[in-house]
N, C-alpha and C positions, 0 to 999 in steps of 0.2 A: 504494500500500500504506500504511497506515495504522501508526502509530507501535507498539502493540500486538501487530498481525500480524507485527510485522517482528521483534518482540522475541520473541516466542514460534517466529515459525519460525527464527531461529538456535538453534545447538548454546545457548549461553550463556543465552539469554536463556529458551529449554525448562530448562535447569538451574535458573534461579534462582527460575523457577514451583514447579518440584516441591520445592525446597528451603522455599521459603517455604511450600506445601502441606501439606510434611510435619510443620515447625515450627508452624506454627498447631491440625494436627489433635493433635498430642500434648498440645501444652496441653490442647485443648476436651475433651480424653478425663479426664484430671489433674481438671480444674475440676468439670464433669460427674460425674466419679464422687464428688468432692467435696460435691457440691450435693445429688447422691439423696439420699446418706450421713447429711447432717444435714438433710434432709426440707426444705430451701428452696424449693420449689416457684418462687419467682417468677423467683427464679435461675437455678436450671436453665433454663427456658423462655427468659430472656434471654440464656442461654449458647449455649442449642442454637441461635438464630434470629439473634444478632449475630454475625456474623463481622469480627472487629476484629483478624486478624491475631496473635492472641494474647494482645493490649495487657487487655482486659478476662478474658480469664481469669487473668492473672497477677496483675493486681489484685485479683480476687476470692480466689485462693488466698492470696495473704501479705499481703491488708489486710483484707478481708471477712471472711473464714471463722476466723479464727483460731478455733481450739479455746477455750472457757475452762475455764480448771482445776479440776478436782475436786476436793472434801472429803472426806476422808477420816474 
């Protein structure tokens, strides 16, 4: 059995799949609706196709995207 298999057929190890699973897709959803939002095209497309665990969406959301401020 192979290191992988063994981790994913334990209780623990199916746990820390879907954790990380679920942690990754909440970001990409956050980022993503981020990216339509201000019409990034080339972002979004890098969002949707990298799966980085979340590391790049999180960068994208609080160093990329920042808003800039309007004039009023």
């Amino acid at each position: 059995m192979d290191p992988f298999e063994a981790l994913v057929t334990s209780s623990l190890g199916l746990g820390v799949v879907v954790v990380v699973a679920l942690w990754s897709a909440v970001w990409k959803l956050f980022a993503l609706y981020r990216a339509g939002s201000l019409r990034q095209k080339g972002w979004f497309v890098a969002l949707f196709f990298l799966n980085t665990v979340g590391i790049l969406e999180i960068v994208y959301l609080f160093v990329v995207s920042k808003k800039s401020p309007t004039t009023e």
